[in-house]
Backbone as JSON, one array per atom type, in Angstrom:
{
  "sequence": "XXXXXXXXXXXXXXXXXXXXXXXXXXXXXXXXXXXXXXXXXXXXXXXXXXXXXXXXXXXXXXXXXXXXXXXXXXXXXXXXXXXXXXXXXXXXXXXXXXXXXXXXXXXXXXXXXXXXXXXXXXXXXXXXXXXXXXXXXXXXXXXXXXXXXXXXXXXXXXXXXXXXXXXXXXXXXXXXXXXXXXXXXXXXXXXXXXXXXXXXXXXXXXXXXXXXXXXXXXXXXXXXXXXXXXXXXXXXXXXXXXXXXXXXXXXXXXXXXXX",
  "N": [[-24.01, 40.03, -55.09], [-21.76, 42.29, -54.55], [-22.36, 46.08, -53.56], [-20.43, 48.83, -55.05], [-19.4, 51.06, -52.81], [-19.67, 54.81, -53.14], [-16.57, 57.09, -53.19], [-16.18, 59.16, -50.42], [-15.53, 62.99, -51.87], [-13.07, 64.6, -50.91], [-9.98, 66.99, -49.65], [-7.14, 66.87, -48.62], [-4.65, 69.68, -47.69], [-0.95, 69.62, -47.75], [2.08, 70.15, -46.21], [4.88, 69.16, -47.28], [7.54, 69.79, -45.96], [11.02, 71.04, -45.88], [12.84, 69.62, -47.83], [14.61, 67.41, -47.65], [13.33, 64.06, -46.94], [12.8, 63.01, -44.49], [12.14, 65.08, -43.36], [9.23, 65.48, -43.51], [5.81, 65.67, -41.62], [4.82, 63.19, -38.95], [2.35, 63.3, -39.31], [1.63, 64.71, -41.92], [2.52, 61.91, -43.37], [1.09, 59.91, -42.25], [-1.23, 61.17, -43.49], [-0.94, 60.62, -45.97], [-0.34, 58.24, -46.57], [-3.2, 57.66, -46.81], [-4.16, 58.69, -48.49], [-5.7, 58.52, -52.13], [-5.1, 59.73, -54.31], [-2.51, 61.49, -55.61], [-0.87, 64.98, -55.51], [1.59, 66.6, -56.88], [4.29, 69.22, -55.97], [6.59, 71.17, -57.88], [8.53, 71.07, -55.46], [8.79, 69.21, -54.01], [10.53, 66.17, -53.14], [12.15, 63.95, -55.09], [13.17, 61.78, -53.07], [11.42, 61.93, -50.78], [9.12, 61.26, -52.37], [9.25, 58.44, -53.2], [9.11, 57.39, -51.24], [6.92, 56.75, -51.1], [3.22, 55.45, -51.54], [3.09, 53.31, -53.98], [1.12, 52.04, -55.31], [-1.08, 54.14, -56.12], [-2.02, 57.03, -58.13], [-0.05, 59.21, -58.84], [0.48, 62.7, -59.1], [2.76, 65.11, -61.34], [1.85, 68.68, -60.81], [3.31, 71.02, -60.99], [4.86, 74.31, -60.8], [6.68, 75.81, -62.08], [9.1, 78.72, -62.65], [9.84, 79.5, -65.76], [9.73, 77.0, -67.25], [7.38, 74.43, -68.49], [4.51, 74.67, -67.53], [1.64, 74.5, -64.68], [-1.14, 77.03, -64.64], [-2.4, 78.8, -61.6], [-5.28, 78.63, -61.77], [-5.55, 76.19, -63.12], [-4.62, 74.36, -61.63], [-6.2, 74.59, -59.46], [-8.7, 73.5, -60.43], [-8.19, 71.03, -61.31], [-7.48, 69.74, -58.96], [-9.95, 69.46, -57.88], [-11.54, 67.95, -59.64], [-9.93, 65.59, -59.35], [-10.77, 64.84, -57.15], [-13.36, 64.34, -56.9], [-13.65, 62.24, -58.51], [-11.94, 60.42, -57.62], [-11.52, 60.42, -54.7], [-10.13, 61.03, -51.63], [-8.45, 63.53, -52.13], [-4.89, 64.39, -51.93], [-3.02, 67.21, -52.24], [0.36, 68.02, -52.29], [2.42, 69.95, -51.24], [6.01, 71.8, -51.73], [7.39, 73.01, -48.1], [5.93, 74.8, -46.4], [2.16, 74.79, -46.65], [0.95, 77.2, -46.65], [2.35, 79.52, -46.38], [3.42, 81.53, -48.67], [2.06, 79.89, -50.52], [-0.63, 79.96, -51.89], [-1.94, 78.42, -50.87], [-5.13, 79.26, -49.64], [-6.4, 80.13, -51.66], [-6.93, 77.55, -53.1], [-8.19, 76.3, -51.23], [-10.62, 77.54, -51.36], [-12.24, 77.38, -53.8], [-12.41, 74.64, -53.88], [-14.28, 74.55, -51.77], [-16.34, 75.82, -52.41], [-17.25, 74.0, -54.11], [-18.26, 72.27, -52.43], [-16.52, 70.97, -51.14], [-14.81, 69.32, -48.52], [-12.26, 70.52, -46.92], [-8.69, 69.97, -45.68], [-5.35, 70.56, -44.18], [-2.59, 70.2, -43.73], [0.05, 71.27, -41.57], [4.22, 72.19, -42.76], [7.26, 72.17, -42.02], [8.44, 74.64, -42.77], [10.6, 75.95, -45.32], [11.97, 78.13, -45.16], [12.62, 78.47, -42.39], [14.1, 76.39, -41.59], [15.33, 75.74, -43.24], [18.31, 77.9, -43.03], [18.55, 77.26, -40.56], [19.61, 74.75, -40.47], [21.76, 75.03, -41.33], [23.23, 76.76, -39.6], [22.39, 79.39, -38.65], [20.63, 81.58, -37.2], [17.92, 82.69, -36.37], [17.24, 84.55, -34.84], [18.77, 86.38, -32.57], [20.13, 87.06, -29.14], [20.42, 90.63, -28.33], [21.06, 90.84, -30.73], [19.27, 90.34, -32.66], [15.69, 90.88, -32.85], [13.71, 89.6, -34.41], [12.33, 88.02, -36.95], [12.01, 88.18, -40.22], [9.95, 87.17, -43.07], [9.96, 86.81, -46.51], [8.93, 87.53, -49.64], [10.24, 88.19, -52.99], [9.82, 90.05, -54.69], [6.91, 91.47, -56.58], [3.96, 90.36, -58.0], [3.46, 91.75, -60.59], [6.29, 91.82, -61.0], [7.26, 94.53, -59.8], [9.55, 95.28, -56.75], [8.42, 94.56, -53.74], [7.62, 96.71, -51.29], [7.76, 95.73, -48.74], [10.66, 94.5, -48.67], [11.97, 96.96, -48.75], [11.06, 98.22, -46.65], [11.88, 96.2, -44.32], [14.41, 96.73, -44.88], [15.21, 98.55, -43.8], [14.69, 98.43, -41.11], [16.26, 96.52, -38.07], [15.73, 93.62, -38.53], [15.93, 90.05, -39.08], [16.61, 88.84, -42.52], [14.79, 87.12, -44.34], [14.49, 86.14, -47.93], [12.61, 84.68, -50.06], [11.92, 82.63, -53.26], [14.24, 84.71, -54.59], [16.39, 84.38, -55.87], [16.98, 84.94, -58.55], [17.37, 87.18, -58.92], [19.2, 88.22, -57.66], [21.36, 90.21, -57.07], [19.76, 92.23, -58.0], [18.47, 92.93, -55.87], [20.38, 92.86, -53.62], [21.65, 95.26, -54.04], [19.08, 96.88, -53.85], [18.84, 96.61, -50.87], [21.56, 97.45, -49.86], [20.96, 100.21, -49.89], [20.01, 101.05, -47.74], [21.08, 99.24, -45.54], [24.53, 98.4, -44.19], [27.35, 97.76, -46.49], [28.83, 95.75, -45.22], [27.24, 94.41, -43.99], [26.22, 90.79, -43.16], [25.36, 88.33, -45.52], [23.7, 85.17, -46.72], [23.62, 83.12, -49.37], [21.37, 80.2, -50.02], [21.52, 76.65, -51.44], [19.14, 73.99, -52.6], [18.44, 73.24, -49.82], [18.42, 71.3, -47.01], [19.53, 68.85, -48.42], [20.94, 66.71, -50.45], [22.9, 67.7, -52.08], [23.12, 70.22, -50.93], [24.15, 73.95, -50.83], [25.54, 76.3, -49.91], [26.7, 80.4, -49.92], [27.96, 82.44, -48.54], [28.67, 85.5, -47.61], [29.16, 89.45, -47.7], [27.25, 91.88, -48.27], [28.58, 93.8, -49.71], [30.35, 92.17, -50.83], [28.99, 89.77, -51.83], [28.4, 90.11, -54.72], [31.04, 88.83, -56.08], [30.56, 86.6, -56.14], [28.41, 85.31, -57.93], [28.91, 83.81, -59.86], [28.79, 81.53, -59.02], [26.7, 80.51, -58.23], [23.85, 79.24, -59.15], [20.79, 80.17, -60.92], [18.8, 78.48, -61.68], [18.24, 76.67, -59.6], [16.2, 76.15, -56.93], [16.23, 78.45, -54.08], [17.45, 80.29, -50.88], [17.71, 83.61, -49.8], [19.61, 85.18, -47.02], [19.25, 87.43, -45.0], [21.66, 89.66, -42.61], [23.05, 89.97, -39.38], [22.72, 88.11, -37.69], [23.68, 85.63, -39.87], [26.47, 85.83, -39.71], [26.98, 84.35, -37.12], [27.62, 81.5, -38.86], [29.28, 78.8, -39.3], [31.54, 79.4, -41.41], [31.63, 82.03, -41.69], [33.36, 84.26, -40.7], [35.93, 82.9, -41.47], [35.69, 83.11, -44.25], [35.68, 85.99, -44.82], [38.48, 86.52, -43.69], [39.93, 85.07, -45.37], [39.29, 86.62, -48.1], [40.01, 89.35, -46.68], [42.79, 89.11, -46.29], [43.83, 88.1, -48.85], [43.39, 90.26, -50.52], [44.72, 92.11, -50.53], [44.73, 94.36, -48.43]],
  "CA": [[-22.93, 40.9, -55.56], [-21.91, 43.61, -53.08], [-22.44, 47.53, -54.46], [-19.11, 49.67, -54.82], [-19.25, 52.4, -52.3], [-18.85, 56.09, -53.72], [-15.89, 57.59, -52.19], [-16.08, 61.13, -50.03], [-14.72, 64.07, -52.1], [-11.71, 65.26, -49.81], [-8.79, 67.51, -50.18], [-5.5, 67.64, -47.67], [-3.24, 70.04, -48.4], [0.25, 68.75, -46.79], [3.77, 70.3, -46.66], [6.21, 68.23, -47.32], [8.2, 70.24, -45.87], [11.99, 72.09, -46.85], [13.41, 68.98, -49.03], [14.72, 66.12, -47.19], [12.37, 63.47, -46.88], [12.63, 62.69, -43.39], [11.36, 66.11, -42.32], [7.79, 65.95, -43.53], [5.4, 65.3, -40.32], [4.41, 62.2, -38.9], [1.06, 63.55, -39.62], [1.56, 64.46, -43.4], [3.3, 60.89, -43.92], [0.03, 59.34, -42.18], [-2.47, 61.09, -43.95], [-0.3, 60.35, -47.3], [-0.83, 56.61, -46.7], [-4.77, 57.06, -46.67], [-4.92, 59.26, -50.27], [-6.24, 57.66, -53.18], [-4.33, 60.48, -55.46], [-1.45, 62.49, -54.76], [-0.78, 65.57, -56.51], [2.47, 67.12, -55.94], [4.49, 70.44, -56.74], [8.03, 71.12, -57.91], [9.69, 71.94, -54.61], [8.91, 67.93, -53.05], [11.44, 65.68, -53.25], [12.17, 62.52, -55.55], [13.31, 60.75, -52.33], [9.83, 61.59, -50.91], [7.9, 60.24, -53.59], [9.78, 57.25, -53.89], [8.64, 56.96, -50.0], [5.15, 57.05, -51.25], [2.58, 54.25, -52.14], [3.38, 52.71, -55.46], [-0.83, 51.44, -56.13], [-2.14, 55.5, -56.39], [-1.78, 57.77, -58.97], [0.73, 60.21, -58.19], [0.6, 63.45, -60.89], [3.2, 66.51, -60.94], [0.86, 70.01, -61.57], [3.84, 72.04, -61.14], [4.09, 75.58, -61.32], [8.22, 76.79, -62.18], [9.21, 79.9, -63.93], [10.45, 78.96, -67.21], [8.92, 75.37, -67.32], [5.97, 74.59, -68.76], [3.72, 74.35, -66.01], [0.42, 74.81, -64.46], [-1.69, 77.86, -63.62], [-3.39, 78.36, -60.69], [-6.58, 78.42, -62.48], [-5.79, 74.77, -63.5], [-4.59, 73.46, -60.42], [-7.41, 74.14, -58.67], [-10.01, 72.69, -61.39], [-7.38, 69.23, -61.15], [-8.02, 69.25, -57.16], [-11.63, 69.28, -57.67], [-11.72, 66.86, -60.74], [-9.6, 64.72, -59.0], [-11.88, 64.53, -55.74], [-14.7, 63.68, -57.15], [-12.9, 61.37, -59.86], [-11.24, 58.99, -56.56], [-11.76, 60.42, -53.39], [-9.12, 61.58, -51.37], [-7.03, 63.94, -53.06], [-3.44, 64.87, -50.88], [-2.2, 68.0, -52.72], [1.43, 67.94, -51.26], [3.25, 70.98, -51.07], [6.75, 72.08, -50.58], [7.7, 73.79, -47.17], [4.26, 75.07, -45.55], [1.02, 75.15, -47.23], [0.32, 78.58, -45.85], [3.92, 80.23, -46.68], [3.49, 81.78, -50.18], [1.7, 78.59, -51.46], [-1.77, 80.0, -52.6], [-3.32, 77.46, -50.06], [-6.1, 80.05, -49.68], [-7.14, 79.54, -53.29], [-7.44, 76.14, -53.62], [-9.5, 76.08, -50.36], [-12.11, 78.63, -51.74], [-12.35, 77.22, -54.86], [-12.64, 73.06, -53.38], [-15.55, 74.69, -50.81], [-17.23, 76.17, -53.75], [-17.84, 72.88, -54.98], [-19.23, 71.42, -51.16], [-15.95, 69.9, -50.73], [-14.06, 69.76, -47.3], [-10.12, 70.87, -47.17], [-7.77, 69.54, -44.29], [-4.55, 71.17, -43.4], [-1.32, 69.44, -42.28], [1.34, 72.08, -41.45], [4.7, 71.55, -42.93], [8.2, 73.0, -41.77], [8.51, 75.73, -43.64], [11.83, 76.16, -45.79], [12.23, 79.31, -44.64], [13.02, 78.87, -41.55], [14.42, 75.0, -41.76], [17.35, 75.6, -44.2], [18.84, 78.7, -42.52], [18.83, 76.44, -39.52], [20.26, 73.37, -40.92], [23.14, 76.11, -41.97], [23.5, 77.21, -37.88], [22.51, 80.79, -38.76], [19.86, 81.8, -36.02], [16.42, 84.02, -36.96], [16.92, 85.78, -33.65], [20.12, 86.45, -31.09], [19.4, 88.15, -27.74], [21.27, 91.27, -28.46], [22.26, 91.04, -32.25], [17.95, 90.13, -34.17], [15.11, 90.23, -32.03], [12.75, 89.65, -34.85], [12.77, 87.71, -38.44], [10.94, 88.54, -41.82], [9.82, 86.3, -44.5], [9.1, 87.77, -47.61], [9.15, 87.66, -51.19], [11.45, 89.94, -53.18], [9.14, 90.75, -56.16], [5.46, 91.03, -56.89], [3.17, 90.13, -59.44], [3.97, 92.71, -61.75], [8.08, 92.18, -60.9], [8.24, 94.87, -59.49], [10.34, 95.05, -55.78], [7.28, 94.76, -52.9], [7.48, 97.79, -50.06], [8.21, 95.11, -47.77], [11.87, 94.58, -48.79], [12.38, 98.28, -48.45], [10.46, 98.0, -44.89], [12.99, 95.36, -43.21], [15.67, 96.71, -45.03], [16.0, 99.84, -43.03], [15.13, 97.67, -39.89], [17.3, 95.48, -38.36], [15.01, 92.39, -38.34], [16.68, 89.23, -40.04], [15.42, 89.07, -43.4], [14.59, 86.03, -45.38], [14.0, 86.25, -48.99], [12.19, 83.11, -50.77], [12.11, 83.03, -54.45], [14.87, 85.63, -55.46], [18.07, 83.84, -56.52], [17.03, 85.25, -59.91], [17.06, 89.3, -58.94], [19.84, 88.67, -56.29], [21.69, 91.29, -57.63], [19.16, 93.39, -57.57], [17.83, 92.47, -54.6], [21.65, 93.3, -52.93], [21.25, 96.8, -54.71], [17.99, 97.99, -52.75], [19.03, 96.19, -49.1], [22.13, 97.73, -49.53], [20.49, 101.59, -49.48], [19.55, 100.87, -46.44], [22.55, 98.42, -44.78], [26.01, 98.89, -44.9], [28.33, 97.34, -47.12], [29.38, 95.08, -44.08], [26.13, 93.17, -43.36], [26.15, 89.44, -43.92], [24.34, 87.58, -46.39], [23.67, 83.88, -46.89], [22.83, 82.47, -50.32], [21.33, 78.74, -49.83], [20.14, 76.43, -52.56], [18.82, 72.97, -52.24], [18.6, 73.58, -48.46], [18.34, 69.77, -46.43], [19.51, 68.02, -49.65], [22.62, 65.79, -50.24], [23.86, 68.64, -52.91], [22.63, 71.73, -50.46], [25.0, 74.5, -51.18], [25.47, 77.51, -49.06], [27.65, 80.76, -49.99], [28.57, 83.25, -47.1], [29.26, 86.9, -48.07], [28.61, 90.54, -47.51], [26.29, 92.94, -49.18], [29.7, 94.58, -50.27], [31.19, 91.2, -51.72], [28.35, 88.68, -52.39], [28.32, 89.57, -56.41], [31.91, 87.97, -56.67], [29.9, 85.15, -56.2], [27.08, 85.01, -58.7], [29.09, 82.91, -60.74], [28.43, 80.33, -58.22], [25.01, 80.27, -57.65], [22.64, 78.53, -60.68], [19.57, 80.78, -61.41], [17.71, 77.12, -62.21], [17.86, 76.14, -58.5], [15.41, 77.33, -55.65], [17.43, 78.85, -53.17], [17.0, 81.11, -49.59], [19.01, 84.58, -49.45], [19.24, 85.24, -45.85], [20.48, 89.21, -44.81], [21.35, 90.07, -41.26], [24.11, 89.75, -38.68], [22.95, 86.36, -37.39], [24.44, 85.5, -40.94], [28.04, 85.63, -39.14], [26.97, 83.12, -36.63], [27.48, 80.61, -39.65], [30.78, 78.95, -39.36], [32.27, 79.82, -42.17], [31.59, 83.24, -42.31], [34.36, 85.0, -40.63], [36.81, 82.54, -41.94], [35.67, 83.45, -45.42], [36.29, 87.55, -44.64], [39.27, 86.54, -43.13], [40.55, 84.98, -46.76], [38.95, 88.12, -48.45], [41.34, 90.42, -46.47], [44.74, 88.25, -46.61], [44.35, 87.93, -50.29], [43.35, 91.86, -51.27], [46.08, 93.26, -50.48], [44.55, 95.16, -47.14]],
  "C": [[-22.97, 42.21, -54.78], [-21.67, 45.21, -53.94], [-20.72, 48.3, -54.14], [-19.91, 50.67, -54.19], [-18.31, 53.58, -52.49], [-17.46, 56.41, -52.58], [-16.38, 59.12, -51.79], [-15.21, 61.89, -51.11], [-14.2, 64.66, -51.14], [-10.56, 65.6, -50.28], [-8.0, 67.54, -49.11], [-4.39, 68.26, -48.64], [-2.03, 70.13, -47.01], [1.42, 69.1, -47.2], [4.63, 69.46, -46.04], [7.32, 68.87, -46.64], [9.45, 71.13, -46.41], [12.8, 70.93, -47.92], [13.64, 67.34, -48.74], [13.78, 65.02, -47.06], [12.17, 63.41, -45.71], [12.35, 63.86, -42.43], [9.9, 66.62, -42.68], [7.55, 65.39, -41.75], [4.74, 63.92, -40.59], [3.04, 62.29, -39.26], [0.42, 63.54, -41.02], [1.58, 63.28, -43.65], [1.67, 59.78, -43.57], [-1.49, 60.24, -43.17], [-2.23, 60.95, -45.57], [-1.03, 58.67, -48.05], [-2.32, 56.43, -46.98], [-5.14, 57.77, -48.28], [-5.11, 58.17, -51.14], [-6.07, 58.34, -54.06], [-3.55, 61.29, -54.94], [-0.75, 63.45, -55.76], [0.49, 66.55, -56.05], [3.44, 68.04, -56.94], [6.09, 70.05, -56.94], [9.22, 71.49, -56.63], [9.91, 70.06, -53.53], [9.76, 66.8, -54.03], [11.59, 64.41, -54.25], [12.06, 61.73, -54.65], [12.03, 60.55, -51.62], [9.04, 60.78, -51.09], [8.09, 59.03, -53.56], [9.5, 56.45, -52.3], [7.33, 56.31, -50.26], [4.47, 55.75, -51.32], [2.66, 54.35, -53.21], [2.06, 52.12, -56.43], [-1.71, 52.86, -56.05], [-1.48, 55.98, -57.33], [-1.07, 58.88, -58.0], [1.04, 61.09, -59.23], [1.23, 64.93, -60.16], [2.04, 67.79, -61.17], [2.08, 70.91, -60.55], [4.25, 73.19, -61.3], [5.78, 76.32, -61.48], [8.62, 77.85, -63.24], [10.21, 79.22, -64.81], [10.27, 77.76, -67.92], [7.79, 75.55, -68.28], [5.31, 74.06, -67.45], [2.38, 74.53, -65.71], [-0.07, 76.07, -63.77], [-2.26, 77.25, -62.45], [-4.69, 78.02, -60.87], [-7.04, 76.67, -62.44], [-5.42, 74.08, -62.29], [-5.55, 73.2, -59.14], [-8.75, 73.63, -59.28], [-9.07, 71.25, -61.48], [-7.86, 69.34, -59.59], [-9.17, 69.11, -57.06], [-11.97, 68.08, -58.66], [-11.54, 65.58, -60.02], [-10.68, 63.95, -58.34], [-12.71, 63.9, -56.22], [-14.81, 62.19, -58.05], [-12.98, 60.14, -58.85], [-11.42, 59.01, -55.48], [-11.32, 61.32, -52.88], [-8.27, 61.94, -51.93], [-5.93, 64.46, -52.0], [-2.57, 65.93, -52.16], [-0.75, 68.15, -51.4], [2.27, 68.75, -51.71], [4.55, 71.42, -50.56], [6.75, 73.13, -49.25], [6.01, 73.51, -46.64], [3.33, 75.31, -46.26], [0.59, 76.34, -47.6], [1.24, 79.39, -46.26], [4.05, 80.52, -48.01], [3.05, 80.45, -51.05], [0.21, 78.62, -51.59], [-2.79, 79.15, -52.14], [-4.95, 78.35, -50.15], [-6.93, 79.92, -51.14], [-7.9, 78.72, -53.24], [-8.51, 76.11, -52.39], [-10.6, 76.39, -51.04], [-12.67, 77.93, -52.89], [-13.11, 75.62, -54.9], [-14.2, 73.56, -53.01], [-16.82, 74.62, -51.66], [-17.8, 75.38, -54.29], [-18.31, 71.89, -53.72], [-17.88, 70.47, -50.89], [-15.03, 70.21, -49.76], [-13.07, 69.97, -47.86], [-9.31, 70.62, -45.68], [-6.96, 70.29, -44.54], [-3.94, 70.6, -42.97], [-0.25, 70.35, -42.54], [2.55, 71.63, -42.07], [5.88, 72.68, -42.27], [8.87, 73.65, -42.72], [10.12, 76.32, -44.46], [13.04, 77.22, -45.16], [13.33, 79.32, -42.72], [14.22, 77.39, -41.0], [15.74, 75.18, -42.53], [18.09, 76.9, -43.82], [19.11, 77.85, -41.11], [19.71, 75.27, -39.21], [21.17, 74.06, -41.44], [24.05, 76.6, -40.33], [23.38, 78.64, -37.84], [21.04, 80.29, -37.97], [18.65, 82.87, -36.6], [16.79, 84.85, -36.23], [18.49, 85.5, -32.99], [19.93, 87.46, -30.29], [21.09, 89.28, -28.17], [21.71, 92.01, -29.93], [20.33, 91.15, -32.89], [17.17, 89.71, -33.09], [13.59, 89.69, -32.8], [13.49, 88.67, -36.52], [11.11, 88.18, -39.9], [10.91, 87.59, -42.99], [9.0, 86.75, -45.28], [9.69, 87.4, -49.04], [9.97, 88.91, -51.81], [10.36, 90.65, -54.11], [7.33, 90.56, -55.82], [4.68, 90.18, -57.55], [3.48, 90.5, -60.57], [5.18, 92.37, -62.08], [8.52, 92.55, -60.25], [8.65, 94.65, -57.56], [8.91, 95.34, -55.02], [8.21, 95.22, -51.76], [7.97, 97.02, -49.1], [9.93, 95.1, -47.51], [11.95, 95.82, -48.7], [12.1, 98.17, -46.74], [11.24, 97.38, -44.1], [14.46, 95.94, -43.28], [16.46, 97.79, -43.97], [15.13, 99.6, -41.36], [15.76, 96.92, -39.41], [17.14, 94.05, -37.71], [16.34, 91.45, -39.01], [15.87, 89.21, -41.0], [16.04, 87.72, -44.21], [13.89, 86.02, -46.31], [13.89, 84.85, -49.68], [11.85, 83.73, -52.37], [12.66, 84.12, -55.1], [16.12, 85.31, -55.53], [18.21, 84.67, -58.14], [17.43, 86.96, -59.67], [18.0, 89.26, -57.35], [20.56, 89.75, -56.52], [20.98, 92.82, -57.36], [18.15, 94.08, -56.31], [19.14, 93.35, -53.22], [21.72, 94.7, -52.73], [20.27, 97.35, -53.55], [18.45, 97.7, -51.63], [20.05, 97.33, -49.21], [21.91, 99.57, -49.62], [20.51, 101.54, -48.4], [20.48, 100.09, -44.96], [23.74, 98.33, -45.28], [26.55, 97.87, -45.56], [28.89, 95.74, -46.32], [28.46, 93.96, -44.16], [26.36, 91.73, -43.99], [24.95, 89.53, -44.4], [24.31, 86.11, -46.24], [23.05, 83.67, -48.07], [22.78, 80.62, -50.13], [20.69, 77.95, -50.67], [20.54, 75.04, -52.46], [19.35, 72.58, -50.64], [17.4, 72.09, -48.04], [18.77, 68.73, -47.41], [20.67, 67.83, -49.47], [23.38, 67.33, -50.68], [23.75, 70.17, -52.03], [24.07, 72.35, -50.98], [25.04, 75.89, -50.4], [26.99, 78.81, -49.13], [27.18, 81.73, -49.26], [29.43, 84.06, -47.73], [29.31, 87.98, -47.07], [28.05, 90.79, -48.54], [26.97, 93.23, -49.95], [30.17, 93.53, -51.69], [30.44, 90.02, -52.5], [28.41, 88.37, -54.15], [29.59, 89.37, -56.97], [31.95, 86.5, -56.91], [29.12, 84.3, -57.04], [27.35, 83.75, -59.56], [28.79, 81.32, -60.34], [27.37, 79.58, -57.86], [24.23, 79.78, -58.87], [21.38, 79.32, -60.34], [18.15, 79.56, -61.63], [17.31, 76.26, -61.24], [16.98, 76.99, -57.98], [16.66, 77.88, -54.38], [16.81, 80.3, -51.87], [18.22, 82.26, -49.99], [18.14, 85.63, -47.68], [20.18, 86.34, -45.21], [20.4, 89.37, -43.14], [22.66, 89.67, -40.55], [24.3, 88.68, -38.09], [23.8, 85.81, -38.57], [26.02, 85.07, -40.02], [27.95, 84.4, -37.58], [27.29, 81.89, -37.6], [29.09, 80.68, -39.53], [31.83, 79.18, -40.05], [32.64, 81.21, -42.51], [32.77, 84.15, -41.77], [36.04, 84.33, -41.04], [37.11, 82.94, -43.74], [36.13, 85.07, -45.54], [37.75, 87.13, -44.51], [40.31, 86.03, -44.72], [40.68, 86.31, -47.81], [40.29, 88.95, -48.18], [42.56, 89.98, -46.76], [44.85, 88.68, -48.29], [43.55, 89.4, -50.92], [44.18, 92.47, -51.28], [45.77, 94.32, -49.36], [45.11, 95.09, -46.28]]
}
């Protein structure tokens, strides 16, 4: 009778990338196939999953405001449980690992317990669904620089940063603030005129994506449009008007004001 061999405790953490299925990496998708648990957040896809192997355990640990969900606390005592539980654990992350996703944690926390951590890059939302829109990070002439940043802190309140880009004239990409766009519009617009484009984008690579094309001035005739319950990109800057809709949408604006 032949002995079961323990498995290695191992962690990859693997972005899935910005939504679509077919833009994780060939790399994620191969080291997917070799897990023996797959633990995955609210930003990766049904169609994804439904890519996945069907003989592993596959468990949400989720983390969405207003949900019930998981701390970080607990998600990194499940990545270590797991490991040692089956083997290979594949925490799979949307966008990039590294990109506001607390990767750094869970490393420290895995090591702590003698257990390796891999790393498979993923294409980062950020810069993937502003793209898949035809708005540009950079234009020789118009953005020779882009910013990705959070709107809020810990606390709530507005992080120094958004003040910092606002009164440069980087492109600025804000991740998680569909909820405080409003007030988000408010501080940029101290700092940029009335004029500047915007881009609000939510479920960015997805059948339903949705993308509305403003100004600073006009975006909150919009709000009504936008769902608070999606994730969504708001993307400030003059590349913005590279997007093809955007001067056709001004161009309605003026006709029908009466200007």
């Amino acid at each position: 009778m032949g002995m079961e061999v323990e498995k290695e405790a191992i962690i990859s953490l693997v972005g899935a990338g910005p939504g679509a299925k077919d833009l994780i990496t060939l790399r994620g998708m191969k080291v997917l196939q070799s897990a023996d648990v797959i633990l995955y957040d609210a930003l990766v896809s049904n169609d994804l999953l439904q890519e996945l192997r069907s003989d592993i355990p596959k468990i949400y640990i989720g983390k969405r405001c207003g949900k019930h969900s998981h701390t970080q606390e607990e998600i990194n005592e499940l990545l270590v449980a797991y490991a040692l539980q089956y083997g290979h654990v594949v925490r799979l992350k949307g966008g990039d690992p590294f990109v506001f996703g607390r990767a750094n944690e869970e490393i420290a926390y895995a090591e702590a317990f003698g257990i390796s951590v891999y790393v498979v890059p993923g294409i980062s939302s950020s810069l993937a669904v502003p793209t898949g829109q035809g708005i540009p990070m950079t234009k020789r002439g118009v953005s020779s620089s882009f910013w990705v940043m959070t709107a809020t802190m810990k606390d709530g309140s507005f992080s120094k940063d958004l003040e910092y880009a606002s009164r440069s004239s980087t492109t600025m990409v804000v991740l998680m603030g569909i909820k405080k766009l409003v007030q988000i519009v408010d501080e940029v617009n101290q700092y940029r005129g009335s004029l500047t484009p915007i881009a609000v984008i939510q479920n960015g690579t997805l059948g339903n994506e949705q993308c509305i094309v403003a100004t600073l001035g006009t975006i909150k005739d919009y709000v009504g449009r936008i769902s608070i319950d999606m994730p969504g990109i708001i993307v400030i800057g003059d590349v913005v008007a590279e997007h093809p809709a955007f001067f056709e949408e001004e161009v309605q604006r003026v006709l029908y004001s009466g200007y």
